[in-house]
N, C-alpha and C positions, 0 to 999 in steps of 0.2 A: 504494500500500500504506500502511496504517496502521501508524504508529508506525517501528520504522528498525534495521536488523540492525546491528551495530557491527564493525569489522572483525577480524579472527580475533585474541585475544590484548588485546584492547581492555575494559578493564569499568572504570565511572563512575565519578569519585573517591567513596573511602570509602560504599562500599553496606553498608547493613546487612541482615544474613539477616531475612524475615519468615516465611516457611514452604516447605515443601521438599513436591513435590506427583509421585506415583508413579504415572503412565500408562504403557500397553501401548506406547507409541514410546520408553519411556524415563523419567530422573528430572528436573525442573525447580525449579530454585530460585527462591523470590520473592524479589525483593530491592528494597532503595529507595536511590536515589542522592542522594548529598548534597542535592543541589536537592528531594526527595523525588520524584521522578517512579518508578513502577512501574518494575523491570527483572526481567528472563525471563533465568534461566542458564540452558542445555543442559546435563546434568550432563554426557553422554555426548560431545557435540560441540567444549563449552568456546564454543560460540558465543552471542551475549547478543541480547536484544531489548530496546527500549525503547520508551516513549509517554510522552510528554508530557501536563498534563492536560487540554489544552482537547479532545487527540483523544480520550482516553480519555472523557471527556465525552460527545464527539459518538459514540461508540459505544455509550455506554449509553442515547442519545436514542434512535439506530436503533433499542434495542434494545426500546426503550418504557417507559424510566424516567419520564418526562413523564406516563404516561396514569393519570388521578385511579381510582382505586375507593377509594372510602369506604368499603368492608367492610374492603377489604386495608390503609388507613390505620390504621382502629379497633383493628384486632388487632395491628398493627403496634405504633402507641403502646401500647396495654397490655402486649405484650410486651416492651417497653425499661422500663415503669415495673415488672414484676416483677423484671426483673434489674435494676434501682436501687431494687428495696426497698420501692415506693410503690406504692400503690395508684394504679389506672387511675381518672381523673373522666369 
């Protein structure tokens, strides 16, 4: 299994909240751990998950963060230079 349940009552020193996400299983808190690594609260359970990022990494390889389109690049950077204000070159 990717990444690592932590044991009941266990959450990483000093996490800070990043966003709180509302699925049909329930409520999930994003959090990041000192060391910044992703951490998954159960709102419901109180049980925590975490990833470190080399895995978190390798799951977004599986996922096909590696694969080049030059269309989806182009739109991409234009779309970062509208929200920073600049115009796309």
């Amino acid at each position: 299994m990717t990444g690592r349940i932590l044991p009941l009552g266990v959450m990483p020193l000093n996490p800070v909240a990043v966003g709180l996400a509302t699925e049909q299983q329930g409520q999930y808190g994003l959090l990041r751990s000192a060391l910044g690594e992703p951490v998954i609260h159960n709102q419901q359970t109180g049980r925590v998950w975490t990833i470190d990022w080399p895995q978190l990494v390798e799951l977004a390889r599986a996922a096909g963060i590696d694969e080049h389109d030059p269309a989806v690049a182009a739109e991409a950077a234009s779309a970062i230079a509208r929200a920073m204000g600049k115009a796309a070159r």
